[in-house]
C-alpha positions as CSV (number, residue, x, y, z in Angstrom):
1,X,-24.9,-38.1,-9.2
2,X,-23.2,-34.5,-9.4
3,X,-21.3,-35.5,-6.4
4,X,-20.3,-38.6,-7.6
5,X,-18.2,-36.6,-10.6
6,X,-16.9,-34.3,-8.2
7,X,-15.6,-37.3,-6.2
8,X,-14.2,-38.7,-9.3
9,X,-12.6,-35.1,-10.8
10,X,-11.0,-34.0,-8.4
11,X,-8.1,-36.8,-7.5
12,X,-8.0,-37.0,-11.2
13,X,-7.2,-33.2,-11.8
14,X,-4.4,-33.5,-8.9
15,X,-3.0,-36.2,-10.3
16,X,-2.6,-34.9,-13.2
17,X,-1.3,-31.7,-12.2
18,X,0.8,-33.7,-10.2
19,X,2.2,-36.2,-13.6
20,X,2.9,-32.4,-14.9
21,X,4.9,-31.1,-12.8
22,X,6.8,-34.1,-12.6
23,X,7.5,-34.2,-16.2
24,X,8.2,-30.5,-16.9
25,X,10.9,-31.2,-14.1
26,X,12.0,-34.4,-15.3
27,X,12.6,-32.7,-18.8
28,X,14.6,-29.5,-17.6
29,X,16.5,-32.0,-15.6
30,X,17.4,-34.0,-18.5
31,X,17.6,-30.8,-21.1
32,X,20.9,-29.4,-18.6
33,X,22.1,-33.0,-17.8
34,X,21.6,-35.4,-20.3
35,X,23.0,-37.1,-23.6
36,X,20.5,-37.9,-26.1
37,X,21.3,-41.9,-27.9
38,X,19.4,-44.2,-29.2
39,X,18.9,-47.3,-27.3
40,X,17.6,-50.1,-28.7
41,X,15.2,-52.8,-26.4
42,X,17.3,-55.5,-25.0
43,X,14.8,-57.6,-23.4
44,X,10.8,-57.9,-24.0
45,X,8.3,-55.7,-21.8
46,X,8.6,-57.5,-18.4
47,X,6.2,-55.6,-16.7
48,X,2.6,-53.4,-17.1
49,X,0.3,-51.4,-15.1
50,X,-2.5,-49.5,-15.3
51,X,-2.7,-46.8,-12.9
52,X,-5.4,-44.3,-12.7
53,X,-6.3,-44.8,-16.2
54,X,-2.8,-44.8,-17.3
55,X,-0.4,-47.6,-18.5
56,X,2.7,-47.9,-17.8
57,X,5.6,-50.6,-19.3
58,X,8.8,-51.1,-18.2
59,X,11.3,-52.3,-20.3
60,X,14.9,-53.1,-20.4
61,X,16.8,-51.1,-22.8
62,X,20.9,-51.1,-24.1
63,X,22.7,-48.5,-25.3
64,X,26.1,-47.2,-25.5
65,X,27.3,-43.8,-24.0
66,X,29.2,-41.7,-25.6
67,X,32.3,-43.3,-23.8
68,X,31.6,-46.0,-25.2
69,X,30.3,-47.9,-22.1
70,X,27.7,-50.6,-22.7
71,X,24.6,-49.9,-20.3
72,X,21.5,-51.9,-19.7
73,X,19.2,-50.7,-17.4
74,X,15.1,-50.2,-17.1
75,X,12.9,-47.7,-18.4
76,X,9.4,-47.1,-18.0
77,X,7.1,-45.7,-20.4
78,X,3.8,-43.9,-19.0
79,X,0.5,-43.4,-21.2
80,X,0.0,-44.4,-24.4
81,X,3.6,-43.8,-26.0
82,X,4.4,-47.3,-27.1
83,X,1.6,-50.5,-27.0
84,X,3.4,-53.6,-25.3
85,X,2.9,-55.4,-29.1
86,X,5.8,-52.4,-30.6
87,X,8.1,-52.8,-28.0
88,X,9.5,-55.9,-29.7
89,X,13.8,-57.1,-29.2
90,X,15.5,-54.7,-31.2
91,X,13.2,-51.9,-31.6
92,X,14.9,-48.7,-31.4
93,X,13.8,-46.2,-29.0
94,X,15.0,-42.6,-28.7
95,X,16.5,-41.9,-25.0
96,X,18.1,-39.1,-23.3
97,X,20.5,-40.3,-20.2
98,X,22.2,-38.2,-17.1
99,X,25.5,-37.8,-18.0
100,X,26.3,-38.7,-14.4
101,X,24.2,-41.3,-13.7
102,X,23.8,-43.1,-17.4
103,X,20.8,-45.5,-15.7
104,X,18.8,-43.0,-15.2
105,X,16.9,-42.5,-18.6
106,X,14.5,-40.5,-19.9
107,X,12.4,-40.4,-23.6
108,X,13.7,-38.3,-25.5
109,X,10.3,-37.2,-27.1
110,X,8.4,-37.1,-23.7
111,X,5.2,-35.7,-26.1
112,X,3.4,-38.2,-24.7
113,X,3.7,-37.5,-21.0
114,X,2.2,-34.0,-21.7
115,X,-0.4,-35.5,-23.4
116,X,-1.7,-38.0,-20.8
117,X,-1.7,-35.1,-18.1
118,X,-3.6,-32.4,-20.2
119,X,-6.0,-35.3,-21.2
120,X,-6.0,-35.9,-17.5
121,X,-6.7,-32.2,-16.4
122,X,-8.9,-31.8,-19.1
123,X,-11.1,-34.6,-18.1
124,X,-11.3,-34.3,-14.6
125,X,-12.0,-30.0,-15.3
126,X,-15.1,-31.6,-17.6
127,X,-15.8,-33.9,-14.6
128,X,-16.1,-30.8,-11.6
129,X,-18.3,-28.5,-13.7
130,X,-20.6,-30.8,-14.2
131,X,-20.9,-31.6,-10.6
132,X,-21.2,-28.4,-10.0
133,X,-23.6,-27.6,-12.5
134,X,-25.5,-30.3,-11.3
135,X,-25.3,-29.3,-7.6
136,X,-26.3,-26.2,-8.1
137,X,-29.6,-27.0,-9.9
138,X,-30.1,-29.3,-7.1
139,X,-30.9,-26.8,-4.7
């Protein structure tokens, strides 16, 4: 059994090591390049995963830059940010877009993102020591 919760802790810790470096890039990206708005959903959630324990939606948002050029494009929300029941036509979501390329959006409260990784390191940490634990009083 110990080595079945190492098995299991460690692709989950390296994931989510992984989800935070990604975000914590992501946001410095978007912190020198981007333009928060607030977008509002144009069309229902078309799609939803779950992906090692994590959900992600994809939506299609509007909003207009600060050009005033209409832009509808796709954004996808990881972890537990938004349940596909709020993401309703209409619903206002807060969004920060590359002022070069305005389809590439981000949330602007990416909160949530941090979360889900930190829950994921956390549990997967809980999930090694007690293999280990458990391996070692096994011998």
């Amino acid at each position: 059994m110990p080595i079945v919760l190492l098995f299991f802790g460690i692709p989950f810790f390296i994931l989510g090591i992984r989800t935070l470096i990604k975000t914590i890039a992501a946001n410095k990206e978007f912190k020198e390049n981007g333009i928060p708005v607030t977008a509002r959903v144009h069309d229902s959630v078309f799609s939803s995963s779950k992906g090692m324990g994590m959900s992600k939606l994809r939506v299609n948002i509007a909003f207009d830059t600060i050009d005033n050029d209409k832009v509808i494009t796709e954004l996808e929300i990881v972890g537990h940010y938004h349940s596909r029941h709020t993401l309703r036509i209409g619903r206002k979501i807060d969004i920060v877009y590359h002022k070069d390329n305005p389809k590439k959006v981000h949330i602007a409260n990416s909160v949530h993102a941090y979360i889900a990784s930190v829950i994921s390191i956390i549990a997967s940490l809980v999930f090694i020591i007690i293999g280990i634990i458990g391996m070692s009083r096994s011998v």
